[in-house]
N, C-alpha and C positions, 0 to 999 in steps of 0.2 A: 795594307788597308784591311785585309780580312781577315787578319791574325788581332790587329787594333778591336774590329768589331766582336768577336769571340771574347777579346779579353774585358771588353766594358761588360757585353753581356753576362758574363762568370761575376762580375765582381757585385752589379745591380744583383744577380740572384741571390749573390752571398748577403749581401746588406739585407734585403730582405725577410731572407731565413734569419738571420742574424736578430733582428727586429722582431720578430713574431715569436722565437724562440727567449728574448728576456719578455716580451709584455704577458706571455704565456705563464710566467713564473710567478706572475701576483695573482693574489685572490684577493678583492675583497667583498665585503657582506655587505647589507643594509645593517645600520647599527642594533636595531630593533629585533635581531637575528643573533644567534649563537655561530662564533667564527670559532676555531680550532687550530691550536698551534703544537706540533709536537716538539720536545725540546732535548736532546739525547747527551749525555756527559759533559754536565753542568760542574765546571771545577767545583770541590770542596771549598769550606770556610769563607764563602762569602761572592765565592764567583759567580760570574754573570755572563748569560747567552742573550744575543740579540737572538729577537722576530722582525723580523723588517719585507716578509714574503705575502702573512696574509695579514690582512687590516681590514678592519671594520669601518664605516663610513658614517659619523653620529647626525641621524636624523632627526632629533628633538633636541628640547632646550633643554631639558634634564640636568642638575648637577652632581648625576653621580653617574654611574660606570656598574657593569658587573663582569664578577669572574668565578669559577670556579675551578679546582683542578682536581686530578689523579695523578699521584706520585710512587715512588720507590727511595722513599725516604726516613730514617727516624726522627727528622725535625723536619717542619713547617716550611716549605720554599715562600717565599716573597716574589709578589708581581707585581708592574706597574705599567701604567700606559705611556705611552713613547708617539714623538714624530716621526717620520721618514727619517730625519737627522739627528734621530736617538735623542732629544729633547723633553725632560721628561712632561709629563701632561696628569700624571698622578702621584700622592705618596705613594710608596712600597704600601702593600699589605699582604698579612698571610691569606695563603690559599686553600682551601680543603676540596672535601666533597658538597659543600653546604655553599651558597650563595652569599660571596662578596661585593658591597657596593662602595668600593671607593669615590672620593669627593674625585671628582675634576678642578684641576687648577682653573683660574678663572679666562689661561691664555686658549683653554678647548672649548672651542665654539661649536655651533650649527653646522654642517657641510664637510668640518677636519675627516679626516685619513686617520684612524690613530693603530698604532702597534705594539707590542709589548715586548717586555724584557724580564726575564726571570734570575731569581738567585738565589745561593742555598742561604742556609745559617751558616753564622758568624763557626757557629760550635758542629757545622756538620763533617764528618770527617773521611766522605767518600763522594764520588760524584754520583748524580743523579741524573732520573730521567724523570719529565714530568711531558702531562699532558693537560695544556692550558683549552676551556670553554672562554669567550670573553666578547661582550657587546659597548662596544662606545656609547649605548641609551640602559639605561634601568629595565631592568629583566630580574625575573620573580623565579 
């Protein structure tokens, strides 16, 4: 009987910890806010890394998006907005130092979650690291 109650108790504290340790693992922003994604050995010639840890939350009706980055690259990385279920939510666009405002598809509404997914060039020929800014509402 007391070996029974030891072992529920082990198992509720594992679930628990278990619990606390993934909701721990998301961030997200108010969209009206710059979120930050780092993104480290992005395949060459066209490969692509999921973000699906922080997201931004779009607070206005706005139909565009902003992004900017910092890379280690000779070509332009491409970013785009994503659902939780990698669906995209924006075309690709290049990224720089300088303020991107992609259109939103018209399936990104008021209240979404959105995240991003990065990739190199078609012609890039090593992998990359980049460091994605990005707001689900229009940022200056």
């Amino acid at each position: 009987m007391n070996t029974k109650k030891i072992l529920m108790s082990g198992l509720c504290l594992v679930s628990i910890l278990t619990t606390g340790l993934i909701s721990a693992n998301a961030s997200v922003t108010n969209g009206t806010s710059w979120q930050t994604a780092e993104y480290v050995n992005i395949p060459p010639r066209g490969g692509t890394k999921y973000n699906l840890t922080q997201g931004t939350k779009k607070i206005t009706t706005s139909a565009t998006a902003s992004m900017k980055a910092s890379y280690g690259a000779w070509l332009t990385p491409y970013a785009r907005f994503i659902t939780s279920k990698k669906a995209d939510r924006s075309p690709a666009v290049g990224v720089g130092s300088s303020v991107s405002h992609p259109k939103l598809y018209t399936t990104a509404s008021k209240g979404d979650t959105l995240y991003t997914k990065m990739s190199t060039s078609n012609l890039d020929p090593g992998y990359i690291e980049v460091t994605l800014k990005f707001a689900s509402d229009h940022i200056d």
